[in-house]
C-alpha angles and dihedrals in degrees: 000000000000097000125089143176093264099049084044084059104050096043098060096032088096087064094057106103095026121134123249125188105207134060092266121108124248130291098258087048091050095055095047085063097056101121106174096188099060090042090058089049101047110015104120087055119101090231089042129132104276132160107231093207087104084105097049092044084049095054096041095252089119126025126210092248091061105049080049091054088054097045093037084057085056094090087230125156116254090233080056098046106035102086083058102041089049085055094060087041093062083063092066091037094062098037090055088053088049090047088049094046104033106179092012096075081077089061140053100296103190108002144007115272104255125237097358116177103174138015091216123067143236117298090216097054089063086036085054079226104125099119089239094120100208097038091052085043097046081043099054079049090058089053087052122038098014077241126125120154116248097248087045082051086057105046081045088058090044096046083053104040111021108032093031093030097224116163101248102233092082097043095043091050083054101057101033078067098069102035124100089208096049108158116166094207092051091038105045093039089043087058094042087060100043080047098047092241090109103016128050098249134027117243130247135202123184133191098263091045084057093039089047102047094031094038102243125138100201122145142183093057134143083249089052098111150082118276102246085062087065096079096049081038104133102212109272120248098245087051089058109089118066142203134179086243083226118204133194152184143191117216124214125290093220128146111241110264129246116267139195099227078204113049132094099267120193120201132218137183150165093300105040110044090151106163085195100054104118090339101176099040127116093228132125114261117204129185111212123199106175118195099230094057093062096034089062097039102023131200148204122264082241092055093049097045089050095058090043085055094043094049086058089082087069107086120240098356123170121212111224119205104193147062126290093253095064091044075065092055085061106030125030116236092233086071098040129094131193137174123248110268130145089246090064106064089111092053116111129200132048115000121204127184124255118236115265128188091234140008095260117116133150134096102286113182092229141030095237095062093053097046093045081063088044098057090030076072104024091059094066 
């Protein structure tokens, strides 16, 4: 290892004094509590050890690169270290599908969705009224706090797509809209694999499998069977009705900003809100929110007011309400710099790479191939 305390230190000691919107502690505090081995252990539980950095890799805040550094100075073993390392693998992972398929992460990517009856979702499952205890309870979390656990993510998928038979699209929009850690590579790809458009076979969740991971001992439930009863299940009465599970946002009403047309700009954006990105330059720093962007994947207001806060750590930082193109009409592309994102594909200017755990890139049909390339390197 070529990572010690010291160099842990210092490299985190830039985060100390940040600012950061939810209940959870700071950056620094949250990687001290990286314990692999537990995560490894009780991950999939509801009470189990997880980080809780998914919202600031998601905005950019954290990159992938970084959280593998810290865990990679632990002196752990790989055999240790390696559940929890995959899990931050399967980022990047998403992300370079997303980067390889651009729009077709919001359609079927491998195969058609199976048995489909509506392009909309349950009702119950936005009211948080499905009669499945710990789901309507991890659903009236997300509400509240932007916050739902990875394998309730999943049986909230199932419920949607494979027990309602929803096509995924509508449902995972939904709920991409209320998450912190929204992410829509994560997110789209994630549903297409509960659902089998992007996986071989659908998944399936039933009610001792819940009671069992988020400690419930409920019973008499549509999810109260065996698993080989999931693929003959009618779609259960509470599942029948059906909403868009529609989402919004109001951006700020704020004046543009002055701007120096001359003047190094960096650009941020939903997705990059990096507060070490050029740190100690003299350079102009704009925050652009562009209307299209939210009117095509829409958030919550919570979302949105979570990145704005969290902007707030980069100094003297200028929000930006307005397309790119009229960012033009005030900087010349010559002077502006952006990081490397899908949604940027219209930017123009300087383009700088994001940061990545390891040096594989490239569309690879599963994760595991693409894993198998990843720990070939990160086991040097």
């Amino acid at each position: 290892m070529t990572d010690n305390k010291a160099d842990r230190n210092e490299r985190f000691e830039e985060f100390k004094g940040c600012r950061f919107p939810t209940a959870h502690e700071d950056v620094t505090t949250l990687l001290a509590q990286i314990n692999p081995v537990k995560y490894a252990q009780s991950r999939n539980f509801s009470d189990g050890a997880v980080s809780r950095l998914s919202p600031y890799i998601s905005r950019g805040f954290l990159s992938t690169h970084q959280v593998y550094s810290h865990v990679k100075s632990l002196g752990l073993s790989w055999y240790q270290a390696e559940k929890f390392t995959q899990e931050l693998a399967w980022r990047d992972y998403w992300q370079q599908v997303w980067l390889a398929k651009r729009e077709g992460i919001h359609s079927d990517l491998k195969r058609p969705q199976e048995r489909v009856s509506n392009e909309e979702m349950p009702r119950a499952v936005v009211d948080a009224s499905t009669g499945i205890e710990a789901v309507d309870a991890a659903i009236r979390k997300l509400y509240e706090t932007g916050y739902m656990h990875n394998h309730m993510r999943m049986y909230v998928a199932s419920i949607c797509c494979n027990v309602a038979k929803c096509h995924w699209l509508t449902p995972a929009r939904w709920m991409y809209a209320h998450l912190l850690d929204g992410d829509l590579a994560s997110n789209q790809l994630s549903w297409q694999w509960v659902a089998g458009a992007f996986s071989n076979k659908k998944y399936y969740a039933n009610q001792d499998n819940i009671n069992k991971y988020f400690k419930c001992a409920q019973k008499n439930t549509f999810l109260d069977l065996g698993y080989e009863a999931f693929e003959e299940l009618e779609i259960p009465e509470v599942l029948l009705e059906t909403t868009t599970g529609a989402v919004g946002c109001s951006l700020p009403n704020t004046n543009p900003p002055n701007l120096d047309a001359t003047k190094k700009t960096l650009v941020y954006n939903y997705y990059n809100l990096d507060p070490l990105w050029h740190k100690d330059e003299d350079v102009q720093r704009i925050f652009l929110l562009e209307p299209s962007v939210f009117q095509k994947h829409p958030v919550s207001q919570r979302s949105l007011d979570f990145a704005i806060d969290l902007s707030k750590n980069i100094s003297n930082i200028k929000v930006f309400v307005g397309e790119y193109e009229e960012l033009l009409q005030q900087v010349a592309a010559e002077n502006i710099v952006y990081k490397e994102h899908p949604l940027n594909a219209h930017y123009q200017g300087t383009e700088e790479p994001r940061e990545w755990m390891s040096s594989v890139q490239g569309y690879f049909p599963s994760f595991f191939g693409f894993w198998k390339k990843c720990k070939r390197e990160l086991r040097k």
